[in-house]
C-alpha positions in Angstrom: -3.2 -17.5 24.3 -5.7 -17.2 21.4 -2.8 -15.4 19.3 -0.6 -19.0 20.0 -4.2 -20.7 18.8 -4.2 -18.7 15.4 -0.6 -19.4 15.0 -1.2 -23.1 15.5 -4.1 -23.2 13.3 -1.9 -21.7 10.2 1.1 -24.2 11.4 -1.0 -27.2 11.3 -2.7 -26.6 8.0 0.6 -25.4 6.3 -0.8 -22.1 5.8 2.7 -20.7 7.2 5.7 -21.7 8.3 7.5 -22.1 11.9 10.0 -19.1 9.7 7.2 -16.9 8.5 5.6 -17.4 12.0 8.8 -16.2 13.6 9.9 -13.4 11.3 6.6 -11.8 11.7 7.2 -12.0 15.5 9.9 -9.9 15.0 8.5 -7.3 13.2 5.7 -7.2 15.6 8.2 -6.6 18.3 10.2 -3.6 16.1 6.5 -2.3 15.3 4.3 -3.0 17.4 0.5 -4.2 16.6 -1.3 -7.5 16.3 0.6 -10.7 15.1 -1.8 -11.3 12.9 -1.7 -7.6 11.0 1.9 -8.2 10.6 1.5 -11.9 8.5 -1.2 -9.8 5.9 1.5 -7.6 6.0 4.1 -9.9 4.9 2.1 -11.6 2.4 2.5 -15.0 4.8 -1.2 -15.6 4.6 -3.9 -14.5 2.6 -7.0 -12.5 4.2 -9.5 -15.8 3.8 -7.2 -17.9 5.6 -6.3 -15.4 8.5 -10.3 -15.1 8.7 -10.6 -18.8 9.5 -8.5 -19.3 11.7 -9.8 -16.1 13.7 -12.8 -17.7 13.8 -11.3 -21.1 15.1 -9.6 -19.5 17.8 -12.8 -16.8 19.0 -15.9 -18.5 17.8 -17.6 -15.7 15.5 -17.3 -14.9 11.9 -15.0 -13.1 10.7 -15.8 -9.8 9.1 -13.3 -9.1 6.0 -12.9 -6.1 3.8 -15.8 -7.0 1.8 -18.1 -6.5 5.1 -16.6 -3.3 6.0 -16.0 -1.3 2.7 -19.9 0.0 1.6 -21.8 0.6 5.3 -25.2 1.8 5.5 -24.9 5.3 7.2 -28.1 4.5 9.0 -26.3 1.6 10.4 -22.5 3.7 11.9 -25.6 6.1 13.2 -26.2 3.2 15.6 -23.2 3.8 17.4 -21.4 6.8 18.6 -18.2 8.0 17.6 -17.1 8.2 21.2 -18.2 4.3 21.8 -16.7 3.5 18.3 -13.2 5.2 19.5 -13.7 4.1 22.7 -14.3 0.3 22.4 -12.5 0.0 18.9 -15.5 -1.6 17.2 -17.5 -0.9 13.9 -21.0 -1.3 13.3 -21.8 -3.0 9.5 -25.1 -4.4 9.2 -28.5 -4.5 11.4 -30.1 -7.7 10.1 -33.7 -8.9 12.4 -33.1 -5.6 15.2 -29.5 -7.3 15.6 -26.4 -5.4 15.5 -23.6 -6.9 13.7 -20.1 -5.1 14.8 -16.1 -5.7 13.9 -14.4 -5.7 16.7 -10.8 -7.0 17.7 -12.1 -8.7 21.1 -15.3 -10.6 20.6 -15.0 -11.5 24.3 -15.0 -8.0 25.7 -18.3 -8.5 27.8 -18.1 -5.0 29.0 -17.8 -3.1 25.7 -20.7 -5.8 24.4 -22.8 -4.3 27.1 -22.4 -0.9 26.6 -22.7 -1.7 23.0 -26.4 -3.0 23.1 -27.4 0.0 25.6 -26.5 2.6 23.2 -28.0 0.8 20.2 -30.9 -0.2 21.6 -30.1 -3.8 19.9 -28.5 -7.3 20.2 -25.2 -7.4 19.3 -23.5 -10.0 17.2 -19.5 -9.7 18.0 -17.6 -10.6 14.5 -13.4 -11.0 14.8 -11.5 -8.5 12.3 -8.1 -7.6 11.7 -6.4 -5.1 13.2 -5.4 -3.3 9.9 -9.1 -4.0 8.6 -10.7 -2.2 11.7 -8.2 1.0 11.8 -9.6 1.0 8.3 -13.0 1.1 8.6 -13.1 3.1 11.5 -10.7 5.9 9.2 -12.9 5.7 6.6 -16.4 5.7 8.2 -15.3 7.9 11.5 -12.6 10.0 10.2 -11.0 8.1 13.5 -7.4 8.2 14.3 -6.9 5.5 16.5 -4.1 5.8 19.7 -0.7 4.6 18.4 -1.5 4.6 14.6 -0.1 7.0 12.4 -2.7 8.5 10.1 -3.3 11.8 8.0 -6.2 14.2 8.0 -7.6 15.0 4.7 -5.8 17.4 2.2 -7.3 21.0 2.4 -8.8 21.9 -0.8 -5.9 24.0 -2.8 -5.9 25.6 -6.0 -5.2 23.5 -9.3 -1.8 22.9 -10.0 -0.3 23.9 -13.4 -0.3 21.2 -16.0 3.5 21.1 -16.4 5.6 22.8 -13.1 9.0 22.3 -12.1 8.9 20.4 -8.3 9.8 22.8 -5.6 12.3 21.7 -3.1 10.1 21.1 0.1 13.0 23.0 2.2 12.4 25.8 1.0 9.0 26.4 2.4 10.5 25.1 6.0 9.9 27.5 9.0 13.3 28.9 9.9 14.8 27.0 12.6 12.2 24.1 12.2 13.8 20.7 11.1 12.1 19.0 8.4 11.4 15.5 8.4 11.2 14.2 4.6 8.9 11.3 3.0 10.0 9.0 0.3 8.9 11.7 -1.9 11.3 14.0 -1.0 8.8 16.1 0.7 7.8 16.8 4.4 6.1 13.7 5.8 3.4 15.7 7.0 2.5 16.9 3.6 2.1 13.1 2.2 -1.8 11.6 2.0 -3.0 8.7 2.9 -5.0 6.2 0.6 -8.5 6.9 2.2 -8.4 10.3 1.1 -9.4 8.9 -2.1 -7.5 11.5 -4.5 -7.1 11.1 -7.7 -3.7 11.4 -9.8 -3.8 12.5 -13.2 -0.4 13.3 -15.1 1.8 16.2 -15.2 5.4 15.8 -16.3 8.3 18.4 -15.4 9.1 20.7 -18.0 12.7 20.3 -20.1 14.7 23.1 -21.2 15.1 21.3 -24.1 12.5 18.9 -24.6 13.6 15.6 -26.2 11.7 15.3 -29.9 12.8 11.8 -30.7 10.1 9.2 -31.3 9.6 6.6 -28.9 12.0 3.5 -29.4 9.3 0.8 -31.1 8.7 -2.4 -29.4 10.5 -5.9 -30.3 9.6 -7.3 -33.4 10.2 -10.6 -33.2 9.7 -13.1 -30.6 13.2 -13.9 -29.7 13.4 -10.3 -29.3 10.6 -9.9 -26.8 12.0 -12.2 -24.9 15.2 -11.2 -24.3 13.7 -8.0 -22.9 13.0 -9.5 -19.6 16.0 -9.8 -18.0 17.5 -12.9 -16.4 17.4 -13.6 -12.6 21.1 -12.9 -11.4 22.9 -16.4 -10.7 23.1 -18.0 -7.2 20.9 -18.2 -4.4 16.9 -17.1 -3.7 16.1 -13.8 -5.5 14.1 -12.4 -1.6 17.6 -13.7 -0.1 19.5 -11.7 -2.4 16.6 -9.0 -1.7 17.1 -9.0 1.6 21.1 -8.6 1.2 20.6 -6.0 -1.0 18.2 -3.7 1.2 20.8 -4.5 4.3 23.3 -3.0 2.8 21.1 0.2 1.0 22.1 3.5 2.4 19.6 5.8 0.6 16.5 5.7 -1.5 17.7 5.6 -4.7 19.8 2.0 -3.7 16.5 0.2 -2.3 14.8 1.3 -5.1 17.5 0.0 -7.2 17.5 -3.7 -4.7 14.1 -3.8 -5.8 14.0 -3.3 -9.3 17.3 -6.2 -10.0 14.2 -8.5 -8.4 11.2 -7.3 -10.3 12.8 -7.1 -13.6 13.4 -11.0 -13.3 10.0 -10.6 -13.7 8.9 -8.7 -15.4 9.5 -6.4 -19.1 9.1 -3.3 -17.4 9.0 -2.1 -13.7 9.0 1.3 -11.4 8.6 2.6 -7.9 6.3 5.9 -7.3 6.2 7.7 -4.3 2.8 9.3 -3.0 2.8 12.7 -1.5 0.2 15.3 -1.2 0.8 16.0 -4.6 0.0 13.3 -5.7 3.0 10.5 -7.3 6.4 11.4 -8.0 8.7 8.7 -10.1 11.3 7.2 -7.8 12.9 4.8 -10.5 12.3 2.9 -13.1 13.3 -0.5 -15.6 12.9 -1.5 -19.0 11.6 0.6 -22.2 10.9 3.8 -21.7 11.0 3.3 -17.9 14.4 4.3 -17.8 15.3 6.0 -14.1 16.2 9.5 -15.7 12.5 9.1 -17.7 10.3 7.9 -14.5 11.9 10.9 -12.0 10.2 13.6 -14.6 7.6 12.0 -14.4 4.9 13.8 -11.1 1.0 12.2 -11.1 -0.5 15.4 -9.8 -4.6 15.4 -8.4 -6.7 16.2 -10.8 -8.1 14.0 -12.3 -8.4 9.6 -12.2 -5.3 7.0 -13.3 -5.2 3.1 -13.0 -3.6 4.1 -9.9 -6.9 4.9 -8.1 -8.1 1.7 -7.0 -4.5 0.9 -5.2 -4.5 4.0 -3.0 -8.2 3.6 -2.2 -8.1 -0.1 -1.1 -4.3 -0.1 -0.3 -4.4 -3.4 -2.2 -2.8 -5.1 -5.2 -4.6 -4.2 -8.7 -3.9 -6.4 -11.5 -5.4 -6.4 -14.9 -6.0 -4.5 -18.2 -5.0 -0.9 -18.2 -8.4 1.3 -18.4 -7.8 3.6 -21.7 -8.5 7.0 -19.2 -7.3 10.4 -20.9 -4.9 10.5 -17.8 -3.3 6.9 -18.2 -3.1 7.8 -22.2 -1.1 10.9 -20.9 0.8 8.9 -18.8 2.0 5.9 -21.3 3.0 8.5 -24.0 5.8 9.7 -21.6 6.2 6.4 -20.3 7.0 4.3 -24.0 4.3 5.2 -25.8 1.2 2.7 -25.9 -0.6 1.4 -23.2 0.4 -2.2 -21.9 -1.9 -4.7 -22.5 -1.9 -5.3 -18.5 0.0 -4.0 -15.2 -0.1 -5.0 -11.9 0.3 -2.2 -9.4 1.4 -3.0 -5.6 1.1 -0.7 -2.4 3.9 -0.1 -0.2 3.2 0.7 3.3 5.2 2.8 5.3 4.3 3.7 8.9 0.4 2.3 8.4 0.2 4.4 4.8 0.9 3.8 1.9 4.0 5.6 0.9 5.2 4.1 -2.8 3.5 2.1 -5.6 5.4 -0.8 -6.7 4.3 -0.9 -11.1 5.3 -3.8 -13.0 4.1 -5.0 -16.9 5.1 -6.3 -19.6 4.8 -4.1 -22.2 2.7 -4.5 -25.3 2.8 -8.8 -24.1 -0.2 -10.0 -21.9 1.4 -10.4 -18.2 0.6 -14.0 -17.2 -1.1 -14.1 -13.6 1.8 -12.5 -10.9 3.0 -14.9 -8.1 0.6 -12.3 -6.0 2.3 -13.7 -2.7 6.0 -13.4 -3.9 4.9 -9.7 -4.9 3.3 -9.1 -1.4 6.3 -10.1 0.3 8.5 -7.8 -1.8 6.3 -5.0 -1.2 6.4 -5.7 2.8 10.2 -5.9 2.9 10.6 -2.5 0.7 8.3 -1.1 3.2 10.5 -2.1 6.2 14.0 -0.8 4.3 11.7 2.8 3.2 10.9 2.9 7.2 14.5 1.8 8.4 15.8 4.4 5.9 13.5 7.0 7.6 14.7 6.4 11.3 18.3 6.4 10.3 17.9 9.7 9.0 16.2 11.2 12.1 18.7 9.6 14.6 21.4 11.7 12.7 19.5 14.7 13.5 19.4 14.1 16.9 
């Protein structure tokens, strides 16, 4: 009932459409999860909007990623990790001996209860998101909740070498044992997940014959900077002809591919990462010096920080200027030479992580601001084709 008053809150306003409402119906039935996680997801509404209608339908604020990122350890000291697990909630603030806590059900009278016994304080019930809860509770608990696919932290490991060849990931496999790859190409146990906060600095694999040419220097005029970016392919919407394109994908590489004819209607420049353990690996790449065969010698091992940081820690969008890091100056001399004047990067989530980066910019040109929503969207849907891909390949192995 309250799920039908949220939806009718975003149809009356025009947040959403009766489509968006419906296709995020079905992947809630393929998935699983709230309704509501699964429009985020989709880029269908934005987290403000989602927050007021929550509030509409329950009656409480709504506690947003901004309320739940920096918590006072004094404050998840309130509340055990048993009642946390237990009841699904998350203490953030203690404000005049009351206890503010995120919680899914601001109705549940019985976990409210137990809530102020333990504490020893009022509590003040605030609505969340489902995906904004798992993600508090992972960070601040180390909780994996029932039914949610999550990582434990990397073991500590000894540095990599700067410049190392990738290892096949079969060839460390148990004999007998099946192993089940990630988008990486590597065991999808071995792949992180973006609250272990690592950080990714460059390594590149080594060439038997490394390539000594200077890199090719940008367009010179502005005709010629235009005609960089290439034109969106004639007929129909470009998520329509997305979406036809993933359908028919039967491997990695031609999703990848699907995704890249769209993002280079948009863009100068544009290439998919995977994360693993690792760190990134390049999937594919567009435009100058992103060339496919360039962006798959390309690894982003953990050492050290890269403008892909803030993405993997917030497992949000980053757009803006490029910070001039030793590691993204590494990174942009294999990758064209200069840094861009700005990039937006864009997480895609596979099985409640984040599995690939989505990079676009526009080379030495100032991006104007990304249709953010278009891109979320695009990010969703690779996400879905990256899963699909996945269960194909284990129902051949059955």
């Amino acid at each position: 009932m309250l799920t039908e008053r949220v939806t009718r809150y975003l149809l009356d306003r025009g947040a959403i459409t009766a489509a968006q409402a419906e296709e995020a119906r079905r992947t809630q039935s393929f998935f699983g999860g709230q309704f509501e996680s699964h429009l985020l997801k989709l880029g269908f509404v934005d987290e403000e909007t989602l927050g007021d209608a929550l509030t509409e339908a329950y009656g409480v604020p709504f506690a947003s990623g901004v309320h739940l990122r920096a918590i006072p350890q004094a404050v998840l000291e309130s509340l055990s990790l048993e009642i946390a697990r237990r009841h699904h909630v998350c203490p953030f603030r203690i404000e005049d001996r009351r206890l503010r806590v995120a919680m899914l059900n601001p109705r549940d009278m019985r976990a409210l209860a137990e809530i102020e016994t333990a504490s020893g304080k009022k509590v003040e019930p605030w609505i969340t998101s489902e995906f904004r809860l798992y993600q508090a509770l992972e960070k601040h608990y180390r909780l994996r909740m029932e039914g949610i696919r999550s990582i434990s932290l990397a073991p500590p490991s000894a540095r990599p070498p700067a410049i190392s060849e990738a290892a096949d990931p079969r060839d460390a496999a148990p004999a007998g044992k099946k192993v089940e790859l990630g988008l990486d190409g590597r065991p999808l146990d071995d792949e992180i997940g973006a609250h272990e906060e690592a950080y990714f600095p460059l390594r590149t694999d080594p060439d038997p014959e490394p390539e000594r040419t200077a890199p090719e220097p940008p367009p010179s005029s502005s005709a010629e900077r235009t005609a960089v970016r290439r034109e969106p392919v004639a007929g129909g919407d470009p998520l329509e002809r997305l979406d036809a394109a993933l359908r028919t994908a039967e491997n990695r590489d031609e999703i990848a591919e699907a995704i890249l004819d769209l993002c280079s209607t948009r863009s100068a420049r544009a290439a998919l990462f995977a994360v693993g353990r690792e760190g990134l690996r390049g999937l594919a790449g567009r435009g100058r010096g992103f060339e496919t065969e360039r962006v798959k010698k390309v690894t982003v091992a953990p050492d050290a920080s890269t403008l892909f940081d803030a993405v993997l820690r917030s497992r949000d969008f980053y757009f803006g200027v490029v910070p001039p890091l030793p590691a993204n100056l590494d990174l942009y001399t294999v990758l064209g030479g200069k840094l861009p004047a700005m990039a937006l990067v864009m997480p895609v989530q596979v099985k409640e992580r984040t599995a690939v980066l989505l990079y676009l910019d526009d080379d030495e040109r100032p991006m104007t601001r990304p249709d953010i929503p278009l891109m979320r969207r695009v990010g969703a849907k690779a996400g879905l084709a990256f899963e699909i891909l996945l269960l194909r390949n284990k129902l051949r192995e059955i």
